[in-house]
N, C-alpha and C positions, 0 to 999 in steps of 0.2 A: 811256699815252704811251710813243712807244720810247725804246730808252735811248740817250741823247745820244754815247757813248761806242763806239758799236758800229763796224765801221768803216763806209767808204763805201757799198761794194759789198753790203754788209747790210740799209743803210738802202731801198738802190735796188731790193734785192729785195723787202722788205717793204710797198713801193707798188706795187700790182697796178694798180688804178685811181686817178686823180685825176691831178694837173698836176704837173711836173715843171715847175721854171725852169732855165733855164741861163745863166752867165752872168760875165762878167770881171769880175777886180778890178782892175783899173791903170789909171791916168789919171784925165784930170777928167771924162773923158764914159764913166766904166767903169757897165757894167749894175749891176751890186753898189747904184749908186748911186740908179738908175733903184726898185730893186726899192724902199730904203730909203725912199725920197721918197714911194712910189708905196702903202706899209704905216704910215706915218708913224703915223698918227691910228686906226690900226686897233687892235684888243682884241688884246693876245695870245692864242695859242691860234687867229687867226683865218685863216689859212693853212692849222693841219692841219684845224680842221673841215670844211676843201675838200678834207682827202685829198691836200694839195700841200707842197713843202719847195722848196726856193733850192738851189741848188747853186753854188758860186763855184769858178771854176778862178784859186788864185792860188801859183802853180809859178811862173811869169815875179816875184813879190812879193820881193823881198829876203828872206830868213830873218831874218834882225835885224829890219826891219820887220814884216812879219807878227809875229811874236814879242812885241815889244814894244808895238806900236800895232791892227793892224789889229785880230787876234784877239781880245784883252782888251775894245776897240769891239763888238766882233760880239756879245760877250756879254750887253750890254746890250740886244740888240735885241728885239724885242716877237716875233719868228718866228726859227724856227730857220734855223740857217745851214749847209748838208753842206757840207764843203770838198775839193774835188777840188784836192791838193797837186801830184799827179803828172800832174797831164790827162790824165787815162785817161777821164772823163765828155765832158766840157763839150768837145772836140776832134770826137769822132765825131758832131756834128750840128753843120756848119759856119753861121755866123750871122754879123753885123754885131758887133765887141765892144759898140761903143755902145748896143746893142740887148737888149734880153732876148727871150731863146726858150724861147719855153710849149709845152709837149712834153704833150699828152694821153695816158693812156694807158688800154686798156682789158682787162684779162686780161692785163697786162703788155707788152701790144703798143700799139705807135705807132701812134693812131688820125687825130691831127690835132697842128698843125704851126703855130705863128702867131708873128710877130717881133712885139714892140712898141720902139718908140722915144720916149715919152712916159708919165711918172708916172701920168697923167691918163685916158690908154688902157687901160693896165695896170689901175687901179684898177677904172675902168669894168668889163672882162671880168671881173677878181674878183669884184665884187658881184653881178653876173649868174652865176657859177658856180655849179652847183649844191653846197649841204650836202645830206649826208648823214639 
């Protein structure tokens, strides 16, 4: 498992192949939300066996918020969470925020490119991805 601690740009290097999310944290309709709903009932662990991590761009989040609420949340969650503080990720492939964007990649290159806007969608393509 890598180590949770490492920074961003680390993690992103050490995903050669598999799925990349991207995706906002602010509001009621933020992807963050989408990905949560959409992982809800799944095993942990069930994400990286796809080779795949969340990435959240939440720079726009209040620092007292994040701080106090989001992060501490994040931590309970079942798949891990990279956090793009400074939107240095989650900016350079422009999307829908309401939306999550699944970023394939293959040899570390951008293979395929797909927006989801539905828990239900999202979950869908996960099941059908392939493990390892």
């Amino acid at each position: 498992m890598q180590n949770p601690l490492l920074p961003l740009k680390d993690h992103l290097q050490r995903l050669q192949d598999g799925l990349l999310f991207l995706g906002a944290t602010m509001g009621e309709m933020d992807s963050a939300k989408l990905v949560k709903a959409a992982l809800q009932d799944k095993p942990k662990g069930f994400l990286e066996a796809r080779h795949s991590v969340f990435v959240a761009d939440i720079q726009r989040m209040p620092a007292l918020v994040s701080k106090l609420f989001a992060i501490p949340a994040m931590r309970d969650y079942n798949y891990r969470v990279l956090l793009d503080r400074d939107s240095r990720v989650v900016p350079r492939y422009p999307g829908a925020e309401e939306k999550v964007l699944w970023l394939q990649l293959d040899n570390g290159r951008l293979v395929a490119q797909r927006e989801f806007a539905s828990a239900t969608d999202l979950r869908d393509a996960l099941e059908k991805a392939a493990t390892p």
